[in-house]
Structures are given as C-alpha cells and as structure tokens.
C-alpha positions as semicolon CSV with decimal commas, in nm:
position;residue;x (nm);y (nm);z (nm)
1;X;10,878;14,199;12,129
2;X;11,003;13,918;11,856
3;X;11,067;13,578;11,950
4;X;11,354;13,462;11,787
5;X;11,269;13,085;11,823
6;X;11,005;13,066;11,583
7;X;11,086;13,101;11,151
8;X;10,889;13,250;10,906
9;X;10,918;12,924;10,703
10;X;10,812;12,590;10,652
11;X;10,991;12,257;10,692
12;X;10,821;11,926;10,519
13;X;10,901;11,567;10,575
14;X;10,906;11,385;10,247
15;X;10,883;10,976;10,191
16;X;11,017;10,845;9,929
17;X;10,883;10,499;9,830
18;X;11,037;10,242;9,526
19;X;11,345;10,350;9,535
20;X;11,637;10,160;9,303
21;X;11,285;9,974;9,168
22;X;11,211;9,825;9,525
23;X;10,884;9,905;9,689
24;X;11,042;9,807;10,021
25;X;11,323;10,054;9,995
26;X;11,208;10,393;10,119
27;X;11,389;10,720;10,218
28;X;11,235;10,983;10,500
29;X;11,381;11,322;10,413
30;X;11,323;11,695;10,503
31;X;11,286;12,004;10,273
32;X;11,291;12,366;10,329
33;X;11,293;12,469;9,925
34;X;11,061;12,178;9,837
35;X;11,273;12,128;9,517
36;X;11,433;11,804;9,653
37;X;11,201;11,568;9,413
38;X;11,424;11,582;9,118
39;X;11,702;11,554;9,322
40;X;11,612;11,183;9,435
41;X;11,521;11,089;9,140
42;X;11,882;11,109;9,023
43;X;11,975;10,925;9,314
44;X;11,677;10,639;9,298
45;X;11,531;10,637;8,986
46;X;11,257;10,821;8,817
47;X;11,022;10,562;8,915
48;X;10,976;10,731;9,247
49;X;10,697;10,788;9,440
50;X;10,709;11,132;9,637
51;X;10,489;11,189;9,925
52;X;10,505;11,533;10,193
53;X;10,402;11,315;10,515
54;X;10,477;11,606;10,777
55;X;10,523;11,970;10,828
56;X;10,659;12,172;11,065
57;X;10,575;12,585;11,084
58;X;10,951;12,652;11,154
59;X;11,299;12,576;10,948
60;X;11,531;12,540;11,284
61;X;11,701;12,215;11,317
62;X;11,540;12,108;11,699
63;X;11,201;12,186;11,550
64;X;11,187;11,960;11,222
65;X;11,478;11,690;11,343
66;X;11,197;11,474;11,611
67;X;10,982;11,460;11,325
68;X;11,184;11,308;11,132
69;X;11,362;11,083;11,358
70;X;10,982;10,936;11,404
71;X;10,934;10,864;11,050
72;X;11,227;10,737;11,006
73;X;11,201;10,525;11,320
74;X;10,813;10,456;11,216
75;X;10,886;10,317;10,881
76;X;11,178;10,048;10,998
77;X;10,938;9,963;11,283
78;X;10,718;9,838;10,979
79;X;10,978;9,674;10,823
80;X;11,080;9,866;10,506
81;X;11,467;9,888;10,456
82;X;11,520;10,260;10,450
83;X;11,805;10,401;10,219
84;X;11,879;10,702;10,468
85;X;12,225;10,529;10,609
C-alpha cells in the first residue's frame, strides 16, 4: 500500500543574513530546487550570506510551513528585522 502523505523530495529552510548591506536584516525562506541563492542575490545584494538551517523529508506545504514559521518567528524573537513582509 502507498501513503500518499509522504514526497519523494526534500524541502530546506534557507537564512539569508546581510541583506541590502545590513547584518541585521535577514530573510527565512524555503526551497524545493535549491537554486534560490542567485535569486536573492538579485533581490539583496551579492554580499549575501546563504545558510540551509532546516530540512524537511517531504515537499507538501503542512510539512515544511511550521518549520518555517519557527525560524522566522525565532529570528525576530532575537531581534533581527527580517525582510520576509
């Protein structure tokens, strides 16, 4: 029998950290392709700093969305100013 709640893929959490220049501006973002790096740095500079922080063994949405609701609500608990709004 196949479950058909589980993927055959990954999902990663991803922290970006000096965005526009700032080391206090941050942005807590998921992947599925893990191509997203060039991407931000576009959008924030290519002074970046790209970290995978998490990782989740499935790509549906009500698997990978707490995790990143944590970070996200973990990283403006310690005061950075996060650049997801």
């Amino acid at each position: 029998m196949t479950n058909i709640t589980t993927s055959n893929g990954i999902t990663r959490i991803y922290l970006i950290t000096n965005c526009y220049g700032d080391p206090n501006k941050v942005y807590i973002g998921k992947t599925k392709n893990f191509t997203r790096e060039n991407n931000h740095k576009k959008k924030f500079g290519y002074n970046i700093m790209f970290t995978y922080i998490d990782e989740v063994e499935s790509l549906y949405y009500k698997d990978w969305e707490i995790l990143e609701s944590f970070w996200i609500e973990y990283f403006r608990f310690l005061g950075f100013e996060l650049q997801n709004i």
